[in-house]
C-alpha positions as CSV (number, residue, x, y, z in Angstrom):
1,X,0.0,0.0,0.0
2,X,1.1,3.3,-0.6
3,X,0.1,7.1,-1.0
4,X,-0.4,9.0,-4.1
5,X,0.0,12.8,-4.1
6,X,-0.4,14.9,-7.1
7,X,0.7,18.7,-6.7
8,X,-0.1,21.3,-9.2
9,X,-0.3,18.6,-12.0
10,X,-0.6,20.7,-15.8
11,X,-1.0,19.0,-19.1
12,X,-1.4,20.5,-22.4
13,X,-0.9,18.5,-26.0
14,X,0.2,21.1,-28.5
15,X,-1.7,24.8,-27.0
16,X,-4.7,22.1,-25.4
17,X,-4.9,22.4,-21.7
18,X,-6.6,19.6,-20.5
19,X,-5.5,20.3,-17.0
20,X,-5.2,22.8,-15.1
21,X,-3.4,22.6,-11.8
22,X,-4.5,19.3,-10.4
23,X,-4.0,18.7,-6.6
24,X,-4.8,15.4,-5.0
25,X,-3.9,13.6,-1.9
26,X,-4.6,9.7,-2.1
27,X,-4.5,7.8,1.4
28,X,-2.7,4.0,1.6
29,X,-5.0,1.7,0.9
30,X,-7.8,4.1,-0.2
31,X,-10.4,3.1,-2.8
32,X,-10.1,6.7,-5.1
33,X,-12.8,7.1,-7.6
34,X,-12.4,9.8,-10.9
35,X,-15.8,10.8,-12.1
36,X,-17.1,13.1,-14.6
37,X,-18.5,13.7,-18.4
38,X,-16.3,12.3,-21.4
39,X,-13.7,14.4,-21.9
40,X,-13.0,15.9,-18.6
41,X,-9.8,14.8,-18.0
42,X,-9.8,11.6,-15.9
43,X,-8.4,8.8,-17.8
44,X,-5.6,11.0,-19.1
45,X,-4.9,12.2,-15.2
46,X,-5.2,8.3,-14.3
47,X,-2.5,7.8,-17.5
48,X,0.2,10.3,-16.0
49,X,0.1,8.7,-12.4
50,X,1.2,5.5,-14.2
51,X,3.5,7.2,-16.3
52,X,1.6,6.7,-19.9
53,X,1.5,10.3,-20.3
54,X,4.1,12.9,-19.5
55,X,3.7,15.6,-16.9
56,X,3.3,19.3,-18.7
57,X,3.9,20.5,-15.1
58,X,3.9,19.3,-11.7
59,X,4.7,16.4,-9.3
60,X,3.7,12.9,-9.2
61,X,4.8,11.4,-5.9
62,X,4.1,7.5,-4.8
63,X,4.8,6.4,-1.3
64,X,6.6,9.5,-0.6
65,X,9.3,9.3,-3.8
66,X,8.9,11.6,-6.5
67,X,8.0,9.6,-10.1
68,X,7.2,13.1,-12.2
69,X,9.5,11.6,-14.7
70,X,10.6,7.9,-13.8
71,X,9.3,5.2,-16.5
72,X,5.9,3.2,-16.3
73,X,7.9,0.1,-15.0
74,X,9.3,1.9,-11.8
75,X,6.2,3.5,-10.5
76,X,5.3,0.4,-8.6
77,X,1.4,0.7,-10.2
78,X,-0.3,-1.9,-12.7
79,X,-2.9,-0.7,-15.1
80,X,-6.1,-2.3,-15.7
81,X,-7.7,-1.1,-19.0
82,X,-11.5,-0.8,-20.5
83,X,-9.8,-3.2,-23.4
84,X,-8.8,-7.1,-21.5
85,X,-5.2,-6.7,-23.7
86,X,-5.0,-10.6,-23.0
87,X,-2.5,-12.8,-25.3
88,X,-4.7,-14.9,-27.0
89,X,-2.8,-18.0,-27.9
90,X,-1.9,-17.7,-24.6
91,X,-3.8,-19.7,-21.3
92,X,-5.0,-18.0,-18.2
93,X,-2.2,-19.1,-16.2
94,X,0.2,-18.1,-18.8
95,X,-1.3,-14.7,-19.5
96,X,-0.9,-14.0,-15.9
97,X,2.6,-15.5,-15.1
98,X,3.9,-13.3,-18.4
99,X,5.1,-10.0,-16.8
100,X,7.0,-12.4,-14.1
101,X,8.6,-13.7,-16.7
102,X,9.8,-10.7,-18.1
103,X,10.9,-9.6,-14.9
104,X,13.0,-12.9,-14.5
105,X,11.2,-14.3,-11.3
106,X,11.5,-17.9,-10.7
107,X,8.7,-20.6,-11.3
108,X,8.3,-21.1,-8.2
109,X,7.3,-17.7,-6.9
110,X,5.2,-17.6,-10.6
111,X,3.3,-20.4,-9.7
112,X,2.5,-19.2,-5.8
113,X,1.5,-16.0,-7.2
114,X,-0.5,-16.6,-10.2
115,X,-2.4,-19.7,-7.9
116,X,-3.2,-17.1,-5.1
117,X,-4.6,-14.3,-7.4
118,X,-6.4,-17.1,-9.4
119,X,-8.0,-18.2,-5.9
120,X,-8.6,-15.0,-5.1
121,X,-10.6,-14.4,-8.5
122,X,-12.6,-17.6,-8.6
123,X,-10.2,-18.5,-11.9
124,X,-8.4,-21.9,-10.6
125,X,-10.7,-23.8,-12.8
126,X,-9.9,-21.7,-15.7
127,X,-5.8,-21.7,-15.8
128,X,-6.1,-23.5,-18.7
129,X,-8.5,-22.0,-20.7
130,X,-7.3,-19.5,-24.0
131,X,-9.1,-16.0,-23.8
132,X,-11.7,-17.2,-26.2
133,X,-12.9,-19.8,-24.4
134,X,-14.0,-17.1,-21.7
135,X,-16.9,-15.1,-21.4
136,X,-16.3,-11.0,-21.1
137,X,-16.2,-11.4,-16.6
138,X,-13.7,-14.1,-16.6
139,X,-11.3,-12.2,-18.9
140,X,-11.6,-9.2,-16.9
141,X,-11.1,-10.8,-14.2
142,X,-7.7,-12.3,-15.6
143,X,-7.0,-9.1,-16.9
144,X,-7.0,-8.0,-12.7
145,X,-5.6,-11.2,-11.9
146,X,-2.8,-9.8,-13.9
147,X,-2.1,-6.9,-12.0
148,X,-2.4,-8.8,-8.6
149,X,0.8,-10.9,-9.5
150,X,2.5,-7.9,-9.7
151,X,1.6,-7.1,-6.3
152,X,2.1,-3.4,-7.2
153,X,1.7,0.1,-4.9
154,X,-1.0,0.8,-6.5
155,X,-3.7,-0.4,-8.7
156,X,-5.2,1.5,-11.5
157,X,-8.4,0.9,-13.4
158,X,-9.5,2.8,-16.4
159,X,-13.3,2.3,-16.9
160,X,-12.7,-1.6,-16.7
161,X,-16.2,-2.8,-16.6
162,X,-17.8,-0.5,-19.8
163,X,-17.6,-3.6,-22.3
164,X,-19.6,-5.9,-19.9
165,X,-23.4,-5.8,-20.1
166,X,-25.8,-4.6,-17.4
167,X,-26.0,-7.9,-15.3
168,X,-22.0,-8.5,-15.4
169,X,-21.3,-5.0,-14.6
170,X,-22.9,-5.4,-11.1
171,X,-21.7,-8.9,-10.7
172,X,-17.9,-7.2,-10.9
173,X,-18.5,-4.2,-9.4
174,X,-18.9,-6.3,-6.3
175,X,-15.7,-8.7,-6.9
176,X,-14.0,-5.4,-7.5
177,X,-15.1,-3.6,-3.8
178,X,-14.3,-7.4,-2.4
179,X,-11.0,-7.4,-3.8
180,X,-9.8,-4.0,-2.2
181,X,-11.9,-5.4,1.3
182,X,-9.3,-8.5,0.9
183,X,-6.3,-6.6,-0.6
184,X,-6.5,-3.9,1.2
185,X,-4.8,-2.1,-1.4
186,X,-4.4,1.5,-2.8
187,X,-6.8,1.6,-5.5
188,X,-7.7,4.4,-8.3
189,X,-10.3,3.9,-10.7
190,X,-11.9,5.8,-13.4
191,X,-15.3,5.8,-15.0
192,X,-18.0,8.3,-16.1
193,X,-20.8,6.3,-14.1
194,X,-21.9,7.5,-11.0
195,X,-23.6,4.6,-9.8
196,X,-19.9,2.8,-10.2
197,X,-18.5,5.4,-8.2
198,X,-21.0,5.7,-5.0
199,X,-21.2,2.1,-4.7
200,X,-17.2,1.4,-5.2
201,X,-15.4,4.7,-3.3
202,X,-14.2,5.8,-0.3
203,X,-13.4,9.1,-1.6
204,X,-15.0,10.5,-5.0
205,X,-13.0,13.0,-6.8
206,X,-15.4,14.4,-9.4
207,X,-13.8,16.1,-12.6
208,X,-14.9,18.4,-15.2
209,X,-13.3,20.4,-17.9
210,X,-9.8,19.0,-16.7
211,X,-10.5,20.8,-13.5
212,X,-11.9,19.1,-9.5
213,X,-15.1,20.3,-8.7
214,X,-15.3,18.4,-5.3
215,X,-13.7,15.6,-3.3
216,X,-15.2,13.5,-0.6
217,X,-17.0,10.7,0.4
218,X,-19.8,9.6,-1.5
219,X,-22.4,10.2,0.9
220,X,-20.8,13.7,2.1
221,X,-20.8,14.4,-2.2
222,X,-24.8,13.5,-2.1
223,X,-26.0,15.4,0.6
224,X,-23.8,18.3,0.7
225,X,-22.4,19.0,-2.8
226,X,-20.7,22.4,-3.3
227,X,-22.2,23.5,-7.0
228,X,-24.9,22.7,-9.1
229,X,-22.8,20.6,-11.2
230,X,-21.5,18.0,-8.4
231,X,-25.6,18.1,-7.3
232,X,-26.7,17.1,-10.8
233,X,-23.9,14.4,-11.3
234,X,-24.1,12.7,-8.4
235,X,-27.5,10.6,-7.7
236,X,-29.5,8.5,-10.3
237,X,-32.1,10.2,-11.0
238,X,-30.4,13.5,-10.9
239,X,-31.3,16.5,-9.0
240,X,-34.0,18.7,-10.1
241,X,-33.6,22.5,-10.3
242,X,-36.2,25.3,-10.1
243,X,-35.4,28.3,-11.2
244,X,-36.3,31.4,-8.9
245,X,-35.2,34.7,-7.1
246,X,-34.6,35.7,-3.6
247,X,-37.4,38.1,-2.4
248,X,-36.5,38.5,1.2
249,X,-35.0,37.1,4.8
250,X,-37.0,35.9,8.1
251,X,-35.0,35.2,11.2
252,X,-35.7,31.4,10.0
253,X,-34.3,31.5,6.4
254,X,-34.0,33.2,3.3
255,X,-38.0,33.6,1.0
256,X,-37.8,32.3,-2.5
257,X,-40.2,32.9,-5.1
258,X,-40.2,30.5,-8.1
259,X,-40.0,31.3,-11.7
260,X,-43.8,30.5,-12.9
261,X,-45.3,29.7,-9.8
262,X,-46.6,32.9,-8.9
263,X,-48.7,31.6,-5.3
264,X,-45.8,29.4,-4.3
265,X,-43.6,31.0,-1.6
266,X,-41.1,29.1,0.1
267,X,-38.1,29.5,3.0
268,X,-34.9,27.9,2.4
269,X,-32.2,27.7,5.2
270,X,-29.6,30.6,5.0
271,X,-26.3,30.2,3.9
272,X,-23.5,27.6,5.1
273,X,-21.6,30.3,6.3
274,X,-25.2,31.9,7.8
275,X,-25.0,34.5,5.6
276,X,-28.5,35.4,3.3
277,X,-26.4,34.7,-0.3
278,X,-27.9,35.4,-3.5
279,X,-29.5,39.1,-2.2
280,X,-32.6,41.0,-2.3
281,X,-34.1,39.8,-6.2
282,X,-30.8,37.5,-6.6
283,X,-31.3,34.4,-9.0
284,X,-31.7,31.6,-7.7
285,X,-31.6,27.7,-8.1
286,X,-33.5,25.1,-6.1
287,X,-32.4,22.2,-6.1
288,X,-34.6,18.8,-5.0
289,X,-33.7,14.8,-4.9
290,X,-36.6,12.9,-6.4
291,X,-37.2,11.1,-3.2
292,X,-37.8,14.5,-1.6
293,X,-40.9,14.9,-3.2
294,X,-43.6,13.6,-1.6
295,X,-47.5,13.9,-1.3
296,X,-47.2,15.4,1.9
297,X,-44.5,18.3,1.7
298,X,-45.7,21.6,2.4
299,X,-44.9,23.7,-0.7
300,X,-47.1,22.7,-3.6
301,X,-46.2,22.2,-7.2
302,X,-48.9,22.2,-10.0
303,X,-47.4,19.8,-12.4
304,X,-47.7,18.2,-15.9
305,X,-47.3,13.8,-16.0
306,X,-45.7,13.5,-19.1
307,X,-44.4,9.7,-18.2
308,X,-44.2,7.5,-15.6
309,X,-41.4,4.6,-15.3
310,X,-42.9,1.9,-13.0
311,X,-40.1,0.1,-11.6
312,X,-41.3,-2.8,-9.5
313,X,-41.0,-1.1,-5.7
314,X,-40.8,2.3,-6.8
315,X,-41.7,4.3,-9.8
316,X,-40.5,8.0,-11.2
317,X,-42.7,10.2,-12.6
318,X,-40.8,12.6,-15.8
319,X,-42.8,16.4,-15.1
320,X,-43.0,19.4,-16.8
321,X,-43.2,22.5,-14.7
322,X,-45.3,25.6,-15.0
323,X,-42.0,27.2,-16.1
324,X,-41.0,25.0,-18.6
325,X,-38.7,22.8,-16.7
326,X,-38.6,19.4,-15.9
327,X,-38.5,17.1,-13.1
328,X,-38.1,13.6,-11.7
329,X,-40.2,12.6,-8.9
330,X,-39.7,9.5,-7.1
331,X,-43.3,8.0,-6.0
332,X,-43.6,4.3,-3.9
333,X,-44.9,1.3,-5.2
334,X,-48.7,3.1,-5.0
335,X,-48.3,6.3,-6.4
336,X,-51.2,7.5,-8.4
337,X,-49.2,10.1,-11.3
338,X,-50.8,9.5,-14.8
339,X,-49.0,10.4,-17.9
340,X,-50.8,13.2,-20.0
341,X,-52.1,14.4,-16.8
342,X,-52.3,17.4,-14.5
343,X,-50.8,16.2,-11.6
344,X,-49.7,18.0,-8.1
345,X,-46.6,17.4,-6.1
346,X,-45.0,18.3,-2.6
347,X,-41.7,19.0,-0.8
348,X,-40.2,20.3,2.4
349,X,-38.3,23.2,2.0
350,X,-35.8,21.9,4.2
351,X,-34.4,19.5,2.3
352,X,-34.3,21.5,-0.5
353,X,-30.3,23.1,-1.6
354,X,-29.9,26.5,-3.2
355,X,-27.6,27.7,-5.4
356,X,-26.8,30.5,-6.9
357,X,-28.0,30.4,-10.5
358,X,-25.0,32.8,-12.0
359,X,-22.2,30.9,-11.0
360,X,-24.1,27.9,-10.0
361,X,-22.1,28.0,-6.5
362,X,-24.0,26.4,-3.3
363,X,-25.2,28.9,-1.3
């Protein structure tokens, strides 16, 4: 096990900056998730900690020794990538004995190591398969059982379940979380699903436009995320946002009006800092989970059904406000909504976040 920290970590191709001044602390034996939209920057910051991309600018450190510039092989890290890269006239055992190998270590230590990763992996029974012979989990899992032979610092994995279907994806998502429970090994992984990340991390570090918008814990991330950006991203369904303006302050909170809803006034908690934010006719965003709704909250919303997804033990229902916008609510297994009709929904102001709607900052 060993720490990563990342200092002031730049990286342009040609006059493309595609990060800007990365800083990142990752504990020993951490589980570290990078999150965020195509293109934001994660696999390539996942690429320069093992070495497969230079550095524009910056420091790469692992377990306390500087690696900024050292090659791939003397990082101490093992890659595991969205592609299974397996040899394919090659066997299980082979394909996993190959980089010891290389590295000249003898059979014995080959065969003790790839037999405990294979145990480890549920593979013993498969040593002697060839790739094709495999179906898409059991190559992944070789491609892991791989990088455990190495017995590296630290593990990396770029998006390594996105060519498995819905049912295997889960399935290795939880070998994946076992694996670091039994390792307990530093761990960094990158993916642009959510659902991977809250369920896998034990720190989130969400990404966009080659910049961190937040890091934390997944629960910290869900229920107190600092923009509008980290509060849409994280959660499936998404948050909802209604768009309003601040029209004044009581000792208790801060009044809202929303955009469109003319007899709807509401009172949201002040500031984190206690402070009103936003100001007298400021612009405003609400933001509201879809479980938050609920036929009993206090402020009233007229709504339009437009559909309803019934999902066994719960159901959402897709809105359309008075103001144009839409919304997810979240009803239980007996809610009533009806697509094509009108429709009206509730929620308690407290639960509600507000942001402002300029900079899209929590308030």
């Amino acid at each position: 096990m060993s720490q990563l920290s990342l200092k002031n970590i730049h990286k342009s191709f040609g006059d493309t900056k595609v990060i800007h001044g990365v800083d990142l602390e990752v504990d020993a034996g951490e589980f570290t998730v990078f999150v965020g939209p195509s293109g934001c920057g994660k696999s390539t910051l996942l690429r320069m900690i093992a070495g497969l991309e230079s550095v524009t600018s910056g420091r790469v450190a692992i377990g306390g020794d500087d690696v900024t510039s050292a090659d791939p092989s003397d990082r101490g890290v093992t890659m595991v990538f969205q592609s299974y890269a397996l040899y394919p006239h090659m066997s299980v055992y082979d394909n996993m004995a190959f980089s010891l190998k290389m590295n000249g270590a003898s059979q014995e230590e080959i065969d003790s190591r790839v037999r405990k990763a294979a145990d480890i992996l549920g593979l013993h029974d498969l040593l002697e398969r060839k790739p094709k012979a495999l179906s898409g989990g059991q190559r992944q899992r070789v491609a892991i059982g791989r990088s455990i032979v190495r017995e590296p610092k630290i593990f990396l994995f770029d998006e390594p379940l996105s060519n498995l279907d819905a049912e295997l994806r889960v399935q290795m998502r939880l070998e994946i979380a076992r694996l670091h429970q039994d390792l307990g090994a530093t761990m960094i992984y990158v993916t642009h699903d959510q659902v991977e990340a809250m369920t896998l991390a034990d720190k989130i570090v969400i990404l966009r436009d080659g910049l961190i918008e937040q890091v934390g814990a997944p629960q910290t991330l869900y229920t107190d995320p600092d923009n509008m950006f980290v509060g849409g991203f994280i959660g499936s369904p998404k948050m909802n946002f209604l768009a309003g303006r601040v029209t004044g302050e009581t000792r208790s909170g801060v009044k809202v009006a929303l955009d469109g809803y003319a007899d709807v006034s509401l009172t949201l908690p002040r500031g984190r800092a206690g402070g009103a934010g936003g100001g007298q006719g400021g612009k405003v965003a609400v933001g509201i989970r879809p479980e938050h709704f609920s036929t009993s909250g206090k402020t009233r919303l007229a709504v339009k059904v437009d559909v309803v997804e019934n999902l066994g033990s719960t159901s959402f229902a897709y809105a359309t406000a008075r103001n144009g916008g839409n919304l997810i609510v979240e009803l239980d297994a007996h809610g009533d909504a009806v697509a094509g009709r009108e429709a009206e929904i509730g929620f308690d102001p407290k639960s509600a976040f507000r942001f402002d709607a300029e900079s899209g900052l929590r308030i």
